[in-house]
N, C-alpha and C positions, 0 to 999 in steps of 0.2 A: 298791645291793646290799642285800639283806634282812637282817636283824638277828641273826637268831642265824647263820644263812652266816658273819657278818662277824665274830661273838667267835669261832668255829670257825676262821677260818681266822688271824684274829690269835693264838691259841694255837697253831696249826700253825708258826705263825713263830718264837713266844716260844720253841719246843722245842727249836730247833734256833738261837736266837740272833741269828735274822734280825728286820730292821728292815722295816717295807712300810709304805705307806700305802693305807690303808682307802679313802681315796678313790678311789682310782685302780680304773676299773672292770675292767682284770683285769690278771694279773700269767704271767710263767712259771715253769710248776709242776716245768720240770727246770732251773729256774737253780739248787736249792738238794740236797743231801741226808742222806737222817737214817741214825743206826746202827737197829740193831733195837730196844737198848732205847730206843732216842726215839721210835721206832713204836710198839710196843708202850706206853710210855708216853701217847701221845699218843689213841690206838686203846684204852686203859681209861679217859680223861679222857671222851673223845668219846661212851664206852657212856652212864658217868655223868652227863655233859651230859643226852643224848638221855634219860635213862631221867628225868630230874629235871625239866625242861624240857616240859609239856605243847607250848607254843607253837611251842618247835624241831624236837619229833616231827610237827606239824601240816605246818613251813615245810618238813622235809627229806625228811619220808617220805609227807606227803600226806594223812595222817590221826594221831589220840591214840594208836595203841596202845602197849602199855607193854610186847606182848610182847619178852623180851631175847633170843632167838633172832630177830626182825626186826629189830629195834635194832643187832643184834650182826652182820646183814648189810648193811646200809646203812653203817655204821660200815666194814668189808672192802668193801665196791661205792667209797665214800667216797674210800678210801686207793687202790684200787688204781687209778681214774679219776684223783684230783687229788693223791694223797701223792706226796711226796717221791723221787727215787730211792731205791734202798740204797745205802749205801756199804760194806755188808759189814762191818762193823767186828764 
């Protein structure tokens, strides 16, 4: 698993309390889910990653850019592909 994937989705985990191991080459992504503000939360962690992170905008989006309007759709493309359920809360 590539490197910054793998602090992204260990912090996916941390949000919500869940334990994984990194090693394990995949996991499922509706065994767990988040309220809104742990999305939310998680989904401005993620911008600031992506925006801070040249190497992680290379590994996630393909290339450097720093625009936050592509940042800020990869981050929603991100969540709504591999996030969490809602649980509505």
């Amino acid at each position: 698993m590539n490197e910054h994937l793998t602090i992204i989705l260990d912090k996916m985990h941390e949000v919500i309390g869940a334990e994984w191991d990194s090693n394990l080459e995949h996991f499922e992504f509706d065994a767990y889910s988040w309220s809104y503000p742990q999305e939310r939360f998680f989904k401005d962690w993620m911008m600031w990653y992506l925006d801070s992170y040249e190497g992680a905008r290379v590994e996630l989006m393909g290339g450097p850019s720093t625009n936050l309007r592509r940042i800020e759709k990869v981050v929603n493309e991100f969540c709504f592909n591999y996030g969490w359920k809602n649980d509505n809360s």
